[in-house]
N, C-alpha and C positions, 0 to 999 in steps of 0.2 A: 504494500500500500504506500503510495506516495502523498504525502499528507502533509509537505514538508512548508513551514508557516502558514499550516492551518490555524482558524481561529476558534478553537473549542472551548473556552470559556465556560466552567460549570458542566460543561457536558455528562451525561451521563454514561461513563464504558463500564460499568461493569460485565465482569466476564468479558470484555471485550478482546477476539483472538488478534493480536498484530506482533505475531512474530517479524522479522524483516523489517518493519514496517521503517518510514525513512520520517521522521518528525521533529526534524532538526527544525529549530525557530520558532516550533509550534508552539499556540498559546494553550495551555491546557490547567490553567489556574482556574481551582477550585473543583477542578474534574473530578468525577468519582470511576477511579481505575480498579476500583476492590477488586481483587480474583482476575484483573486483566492478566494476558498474557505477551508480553513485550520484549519475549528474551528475541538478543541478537537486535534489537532495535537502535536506527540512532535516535539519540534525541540530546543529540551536539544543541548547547545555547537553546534549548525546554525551556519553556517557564512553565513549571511543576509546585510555583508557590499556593500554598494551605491545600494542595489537593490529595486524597482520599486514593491511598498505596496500600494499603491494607491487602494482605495475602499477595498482591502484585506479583510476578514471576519477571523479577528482569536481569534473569543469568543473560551474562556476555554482553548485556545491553551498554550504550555507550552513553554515556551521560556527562562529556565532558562541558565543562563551563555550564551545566544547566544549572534554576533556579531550583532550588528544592525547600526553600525555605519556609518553615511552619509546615511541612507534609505529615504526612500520616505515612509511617513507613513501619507501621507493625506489622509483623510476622510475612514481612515483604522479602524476595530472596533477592539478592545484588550478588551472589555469586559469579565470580570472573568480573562483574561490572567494574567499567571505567569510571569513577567519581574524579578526575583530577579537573582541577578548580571549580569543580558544584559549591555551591553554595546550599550548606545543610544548615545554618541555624535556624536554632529552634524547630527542629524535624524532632516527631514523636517514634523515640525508639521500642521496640518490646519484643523481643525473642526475633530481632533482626539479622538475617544469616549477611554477615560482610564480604565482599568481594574476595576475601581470603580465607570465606567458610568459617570463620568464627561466628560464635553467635553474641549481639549483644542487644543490651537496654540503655547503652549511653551515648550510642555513635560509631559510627565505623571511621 
């Protein structure tokens, strides 16, 4: 899916399948991604702020320079994911598996 600055705003994905998917720029602040699956996605410069990662699947996904700020990132997997300069504060951590398969509740 080419979706790349899309304007999703609030959108609703849950469950939403977007493996591959390319969403680089994409607005997707406030989105609710519960149960999405995003592994392998870009989402180079995302804005991902206050939105709803909950269960999320985003193994491999590339998240470089997104906004993640204020997200909901419980029980979401970032396994292999790329966070280099995301911006995570204030992201809700809780049994969040980190890019290097740890698990935490404070932050990867």
């Amino acid at each position: 899916s080419d979706l790349e600055a899309a304007a999703l705003t609030s959108a609703n994905l849950t469950s939403a399948n977007l493996i591959y998917a390319e969403l680089s720029w994409a607005n997707l602040i406030s989105a609710n991604l519960t149960w999405a699956n995003l592994s392998s996605a870009n989402l180079t410069w995302a804005y991902l702020s206050s939105a709803n990662l909950t269960w999320a699947n985003l193994f491999s996904a590339n998240l470089t320079s997104a906004f993640i700020n204020n997200a909901n990132l419980n029980w979401a997997n970032l396994f292999s994911a790329n966070l280099t300069s995301a911006n995570l504060t204030g992201a809700a951590w809780n049994n969040t598996t980190c890019p290097d398969g740890t698990v935490t509740y404070t932050g990867c």
